[in-house]
C-alpha positions in Angstrom: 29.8 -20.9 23.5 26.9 -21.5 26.1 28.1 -17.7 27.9 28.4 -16.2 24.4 24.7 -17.7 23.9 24.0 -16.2 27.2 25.4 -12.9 26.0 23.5 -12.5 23.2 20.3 -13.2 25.4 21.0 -10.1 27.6 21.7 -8.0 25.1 18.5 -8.9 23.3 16.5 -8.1 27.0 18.3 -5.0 27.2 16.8 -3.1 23.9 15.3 0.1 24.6 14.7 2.1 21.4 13.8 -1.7 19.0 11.6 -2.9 22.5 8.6 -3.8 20.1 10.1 -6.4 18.1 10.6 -8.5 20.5 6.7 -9.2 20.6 7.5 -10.6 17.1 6.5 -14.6 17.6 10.2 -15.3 16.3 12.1 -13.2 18.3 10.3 -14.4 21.6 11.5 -18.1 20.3 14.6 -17.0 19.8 14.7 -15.7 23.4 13.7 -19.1 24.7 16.5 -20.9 22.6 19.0 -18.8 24.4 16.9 -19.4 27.8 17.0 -23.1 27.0 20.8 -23.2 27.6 20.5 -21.9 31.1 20.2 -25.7 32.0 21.1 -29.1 30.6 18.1 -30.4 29.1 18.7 -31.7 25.9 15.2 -32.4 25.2 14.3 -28.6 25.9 16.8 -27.1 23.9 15.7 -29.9 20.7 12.5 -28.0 21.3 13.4 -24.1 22.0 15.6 -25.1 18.6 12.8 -26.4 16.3 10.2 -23.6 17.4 13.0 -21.3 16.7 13.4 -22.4 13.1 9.8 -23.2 12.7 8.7 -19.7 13.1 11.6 -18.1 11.2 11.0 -20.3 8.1 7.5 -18.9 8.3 9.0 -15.8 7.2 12.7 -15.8 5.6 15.3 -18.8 6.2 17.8 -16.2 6.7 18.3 -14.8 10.1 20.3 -11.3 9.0 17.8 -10.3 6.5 15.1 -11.0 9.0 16.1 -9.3 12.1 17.5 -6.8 9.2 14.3 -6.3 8.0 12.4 -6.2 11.5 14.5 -3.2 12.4 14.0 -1.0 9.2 10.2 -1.2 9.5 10.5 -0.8 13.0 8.0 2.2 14.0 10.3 3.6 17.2 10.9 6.9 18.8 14.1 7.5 17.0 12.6 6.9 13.8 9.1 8.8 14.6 11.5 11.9 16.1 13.8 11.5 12.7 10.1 11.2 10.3 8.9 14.6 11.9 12.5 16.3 12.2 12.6 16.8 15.9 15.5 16.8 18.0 17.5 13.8 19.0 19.5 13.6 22.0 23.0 12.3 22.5 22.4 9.7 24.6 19.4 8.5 22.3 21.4 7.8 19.0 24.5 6.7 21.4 21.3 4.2 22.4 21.0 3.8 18.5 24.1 2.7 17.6 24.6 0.1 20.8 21.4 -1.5 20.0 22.5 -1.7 16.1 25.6 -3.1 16.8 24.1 -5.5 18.9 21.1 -6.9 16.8 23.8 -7.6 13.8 25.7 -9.4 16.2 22.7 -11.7 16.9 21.5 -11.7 13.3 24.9 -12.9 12.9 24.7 -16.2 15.2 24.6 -19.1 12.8 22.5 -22.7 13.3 26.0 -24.5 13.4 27.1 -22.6 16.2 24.1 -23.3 18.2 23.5 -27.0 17.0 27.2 -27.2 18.8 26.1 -26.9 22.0 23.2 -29.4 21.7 24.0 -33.1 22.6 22.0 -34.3 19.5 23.3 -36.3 17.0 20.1 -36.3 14.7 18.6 -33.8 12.1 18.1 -29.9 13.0 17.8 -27.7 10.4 19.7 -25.1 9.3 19.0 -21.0 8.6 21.3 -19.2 6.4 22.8 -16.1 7.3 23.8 -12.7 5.5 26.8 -10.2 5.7 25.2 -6.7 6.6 26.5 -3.1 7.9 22.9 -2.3 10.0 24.3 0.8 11.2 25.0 1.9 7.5 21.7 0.3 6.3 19.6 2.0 9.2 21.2 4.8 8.6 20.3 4.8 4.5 16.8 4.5 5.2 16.5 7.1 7.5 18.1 9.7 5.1 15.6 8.4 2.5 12.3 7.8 4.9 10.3 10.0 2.3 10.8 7.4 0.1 10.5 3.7 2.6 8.3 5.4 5.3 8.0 3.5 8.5 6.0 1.0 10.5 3.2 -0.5 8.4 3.5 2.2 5.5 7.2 0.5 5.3 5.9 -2.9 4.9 3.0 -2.5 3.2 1.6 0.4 0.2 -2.1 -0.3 -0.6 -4.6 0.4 3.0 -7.8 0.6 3.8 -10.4 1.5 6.3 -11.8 -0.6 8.7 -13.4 0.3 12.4 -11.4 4.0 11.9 -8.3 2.3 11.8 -5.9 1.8 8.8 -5.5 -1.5 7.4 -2.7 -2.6 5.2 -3.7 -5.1 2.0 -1.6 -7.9 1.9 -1.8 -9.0 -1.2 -3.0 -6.1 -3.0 -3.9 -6.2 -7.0 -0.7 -6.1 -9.0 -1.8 -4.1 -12.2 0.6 -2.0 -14.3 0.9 0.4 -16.1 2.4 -1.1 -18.9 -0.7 -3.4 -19.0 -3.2 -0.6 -19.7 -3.6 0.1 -24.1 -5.9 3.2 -24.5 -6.9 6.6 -22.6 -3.2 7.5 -22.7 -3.9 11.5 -22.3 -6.1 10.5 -19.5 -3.9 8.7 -17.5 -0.9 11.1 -18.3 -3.2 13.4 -16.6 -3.3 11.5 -13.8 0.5 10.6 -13.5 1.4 14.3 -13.9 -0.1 15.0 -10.9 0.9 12.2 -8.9 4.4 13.3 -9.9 4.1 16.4 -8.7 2.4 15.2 -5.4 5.5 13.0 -4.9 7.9 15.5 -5.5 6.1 18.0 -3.2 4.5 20.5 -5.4 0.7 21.4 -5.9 -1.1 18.4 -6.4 -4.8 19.0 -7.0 -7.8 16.7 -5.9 -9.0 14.1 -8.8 -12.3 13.1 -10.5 -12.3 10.6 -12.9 -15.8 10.1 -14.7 -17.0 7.7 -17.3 -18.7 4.8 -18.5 -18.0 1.6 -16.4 -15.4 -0.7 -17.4 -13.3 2.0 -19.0 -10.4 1.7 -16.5 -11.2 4.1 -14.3 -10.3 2.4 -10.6 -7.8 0.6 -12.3 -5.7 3.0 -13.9 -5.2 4.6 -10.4 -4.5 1.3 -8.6 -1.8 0.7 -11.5 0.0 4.6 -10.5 0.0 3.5 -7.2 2.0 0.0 -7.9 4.2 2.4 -10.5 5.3 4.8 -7.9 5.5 2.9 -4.4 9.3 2.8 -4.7 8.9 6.6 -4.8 7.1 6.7 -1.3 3.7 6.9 -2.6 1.1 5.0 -0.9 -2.6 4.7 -1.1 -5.5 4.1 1.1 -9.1 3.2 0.1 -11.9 4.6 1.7 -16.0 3.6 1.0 -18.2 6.8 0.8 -19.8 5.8 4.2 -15.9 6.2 5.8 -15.8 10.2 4.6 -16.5 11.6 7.5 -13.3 9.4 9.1 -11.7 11.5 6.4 -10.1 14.7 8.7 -9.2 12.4 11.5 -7.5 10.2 8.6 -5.6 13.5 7.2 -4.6 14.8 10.9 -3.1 11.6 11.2 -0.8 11.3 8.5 -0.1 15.2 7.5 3.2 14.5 9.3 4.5 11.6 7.5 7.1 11.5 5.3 5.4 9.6 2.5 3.0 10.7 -0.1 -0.9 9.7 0.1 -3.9 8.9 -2.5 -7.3 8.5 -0.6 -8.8 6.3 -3.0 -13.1 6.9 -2.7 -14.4 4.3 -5.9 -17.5 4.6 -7.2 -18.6 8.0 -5.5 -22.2 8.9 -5.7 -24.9 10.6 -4.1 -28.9 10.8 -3.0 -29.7 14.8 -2.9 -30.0 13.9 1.3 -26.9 12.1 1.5 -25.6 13.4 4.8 -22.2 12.2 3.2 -22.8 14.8 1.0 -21.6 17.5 3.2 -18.5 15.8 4.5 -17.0 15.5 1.4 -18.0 19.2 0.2 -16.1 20.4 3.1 -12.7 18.1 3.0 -13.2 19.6 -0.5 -13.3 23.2 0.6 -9.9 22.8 2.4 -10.9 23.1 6.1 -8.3 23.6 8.6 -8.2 20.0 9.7 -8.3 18.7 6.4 -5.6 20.2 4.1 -2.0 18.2 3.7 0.6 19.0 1.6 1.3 14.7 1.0 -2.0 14.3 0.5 -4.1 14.2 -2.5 -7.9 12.8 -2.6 -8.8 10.5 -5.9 -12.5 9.6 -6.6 -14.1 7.8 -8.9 -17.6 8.2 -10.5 -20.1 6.8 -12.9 -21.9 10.2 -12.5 -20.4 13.1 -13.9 -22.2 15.4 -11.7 -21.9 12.5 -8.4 -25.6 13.3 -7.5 -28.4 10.9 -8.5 -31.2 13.3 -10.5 -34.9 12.5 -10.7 -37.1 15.1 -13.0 -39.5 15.6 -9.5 -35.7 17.1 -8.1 -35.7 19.6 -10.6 -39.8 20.4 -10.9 -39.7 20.8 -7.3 -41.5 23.3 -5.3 -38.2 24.4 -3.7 -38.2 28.4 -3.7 -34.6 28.5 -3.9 -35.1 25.4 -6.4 -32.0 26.5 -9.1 -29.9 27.2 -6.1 -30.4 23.6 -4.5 -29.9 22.1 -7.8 -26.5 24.3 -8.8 -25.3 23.2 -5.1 -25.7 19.5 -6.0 -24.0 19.4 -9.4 -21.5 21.7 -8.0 -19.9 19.0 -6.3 -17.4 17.8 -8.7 -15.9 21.2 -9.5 -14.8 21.4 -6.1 -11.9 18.8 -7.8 -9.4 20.5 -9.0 -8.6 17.9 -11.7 -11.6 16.8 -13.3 -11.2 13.5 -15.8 -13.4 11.7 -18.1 -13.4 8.2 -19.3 -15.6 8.0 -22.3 -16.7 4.6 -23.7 -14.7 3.8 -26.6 -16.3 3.7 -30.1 -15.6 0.7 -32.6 -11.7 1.2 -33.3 -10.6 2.1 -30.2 -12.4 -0.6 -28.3 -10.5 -3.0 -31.2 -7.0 -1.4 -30.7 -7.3 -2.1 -27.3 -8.4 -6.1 -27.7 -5.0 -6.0 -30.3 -3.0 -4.4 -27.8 -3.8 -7.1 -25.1 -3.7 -10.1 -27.6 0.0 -8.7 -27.8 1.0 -8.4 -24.5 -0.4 -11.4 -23.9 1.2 -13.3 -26.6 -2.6 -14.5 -28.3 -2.2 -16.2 -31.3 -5.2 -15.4 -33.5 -5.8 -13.7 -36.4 -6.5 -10.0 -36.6 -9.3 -10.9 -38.8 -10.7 -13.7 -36.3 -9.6 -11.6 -33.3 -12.0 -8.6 -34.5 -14.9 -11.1 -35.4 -14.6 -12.4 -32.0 -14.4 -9.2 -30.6 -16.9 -7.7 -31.4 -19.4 -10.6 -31.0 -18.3 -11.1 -27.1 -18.7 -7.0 -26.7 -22.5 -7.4 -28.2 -23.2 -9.8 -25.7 -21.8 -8.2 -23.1 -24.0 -5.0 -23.2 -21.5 -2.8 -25.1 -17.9 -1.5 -25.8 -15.4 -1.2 -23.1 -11.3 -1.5 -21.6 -13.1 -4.2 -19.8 -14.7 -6.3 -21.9 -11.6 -6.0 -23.9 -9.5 -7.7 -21.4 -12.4 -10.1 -20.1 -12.6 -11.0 -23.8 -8.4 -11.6 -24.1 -8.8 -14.0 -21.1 -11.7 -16.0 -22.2 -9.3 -16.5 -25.5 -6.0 -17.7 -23.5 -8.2 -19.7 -21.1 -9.7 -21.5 -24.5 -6.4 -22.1 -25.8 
């Protein structure tokens, strides 16, 4: 077993086209469990064993669906060359298929078989491990890459910005859909033309406006949870990131999946150099047009410009113009949404619909009293103070 072990170790040294996963912390122990039989140290294959396990368990306790998993979200040449439908040579998918073969045969290698060749007669774990076809499972997901994407947008669907580079949320807000009671014409709006950005057809820029607390940010964070399985994928960007904006665009124009830039809360002084940026992503310059991407904003402001009466009383000779340019912002969307505070009834409906969902016993009598009397002291009606409300009730209970 100790040359099959041996085996296995040069045909992990010898990947070309999966090379980066074996800077994975697990697959480098794995390397030195194999090395570890090169000699007959007991106590250094104990440890090379342990470490091994250690750092899988950290991760999955099955060995298949991990090194399964490594290579599907692998970002390679093969898969980069299949993502932007260039040519492949020969000799690269004969590299392909070698390399496949040969990682299922090490995902294969069970604890028993190793704990064999170890003079040991105490406890070593165990790691469980999977029948799986990788050629036929690499193969699936590159047919369907417009749907798992690659690298980090395989692994991972909510980003966001940080130092000009894109940074994946690991544990991104879960919200649903189904979890949302109220502004359903809105939000159809919205998931009409996320379809039709998934699907490949004109999708138009979004504005959602509103009262706070009405759901705005939320109901677009919910889409994006709804459709991920669909290859949709969204990255947040701050309003002092715009200008990163075209660089962000160039950069992902080419990949397979579908894209929200997600700017909350948008607003801006009449100075606001930001101002400009955004006009001209807007506008469709050269560098910043995609046919996978779609920009969604957010607004308190219907017109995104912070007013003052001394703006428009100013001695600006060209004062109406200045002023039309401002406001003019928002059209430049080509969907334009608003997210009204509800009245009375609608703000109760919603407070009902969530003491459903979330199984609140209460009376619809008591719940309304209550209601109401939490949304007076909380400065108004909103989707917001609706749920806060529902979870003050189950946290009382």
């Amino acid at each position: 077993m100790k040359s099959e072990l041996y085996e296995l170790q040069c045909k992990l040294n010898s990947l070309v086209i999966f090379r980066d996963i074996l800077s994975c912390k697990t697959m480098q122990s794995l390397e030195r469990l194999f090395e570890s039989f090169s000699n007959h140290d007991t106590a250094e294959q104990i440890k090379a064993y342990s470490d091994f396990v250690s750092n899988l368990y950290r991760h999955h306790n099955n060995l298949s669906s991990y090194i399964l998993t490594l290579i599907l979200e692998d970002e390679n040449i093969y898969m980069i060359r299949k993502a932007h439908k260039l040519e492949i040579s020969d000799k690269m998918h004969e590299c392909l298929l070698s390399e496949l073969s040969s990682l299922q045969e090490i995902a294969g290698l069970t604890s028993e078989e190793v704990r064999n060749n170890i003079k040991y007669d105490g406890f070593l774990p165990d790691w469980d491990n999977s029948s799986y076809d990788f050629r036929e499972e690499y193969k699936h997901r590159v047919d369907n890459i417009d749907r798992y994407g690659y690298g980090i947008y395989a692994k991972y669907y909510m980003f966001i910005v940080k130092d000009g580079n894109i940074i994946p949320v690991k544990y991104p807000d879960e919200i649903k859909l189904s979890e949302f009671i109220g502004y359903e014409q809105q939000r159809k709006m919205i998931i009409d033309n996320t379809l039709a950005l998934i699907k490949g057809k004109p999708a138009m820029n979004v504005l959602l406006t509103g009262d706070a607390g009405t759901g705005k940010s939320s109901s677009i964070k919910a889409i994006a949870n709804e459709y991920r399985d669909m290859g949709l994928r969204i990255i947040e960007i701050r309003k002092d990131q715009l200008r990163e904006i075209p660089v962000i665009i160039d950069n992902l124009s080419k990949n397979p999946l579908k894209f929200i830039l997600f700017i909350d809360d948008l607003s801006f002084a009449k100075d606001d150099d930001n101002f400009g940026a955004l006009k001209a992503i807007l506008e469709g310059s050269v560098s910043a047009r995609a046919n996978n991407i779609a920009i969604y904003a957010t607004s308190n402001r219907r017109h995104l410009v912070k007013e003052s009466f001394s703006d428009r009383d100013g001695d600006d000779i060209h004062r109406n113009d200045t002023i039309q340019e401002l406001i003019s912002l928002s059209e430049r969307f080509g969907l334009r949404i608003t997210f009204s505070r509800p009245g009375k009834y609608e703000y109760l409906d919603i407070v009902k619909g969530l003491a459903q969902i979330k199984g609140l016993a209460m009376t619809e009598e008591q719940l309304e009293t209550e209601a109401e009397r939490f949304a007076i002291g909380r400065s108004g009606r909103s989707a917001r103070a609706a749920k806060q409300f529902i979870d003050k009730m189950l946290s009382a209970n």
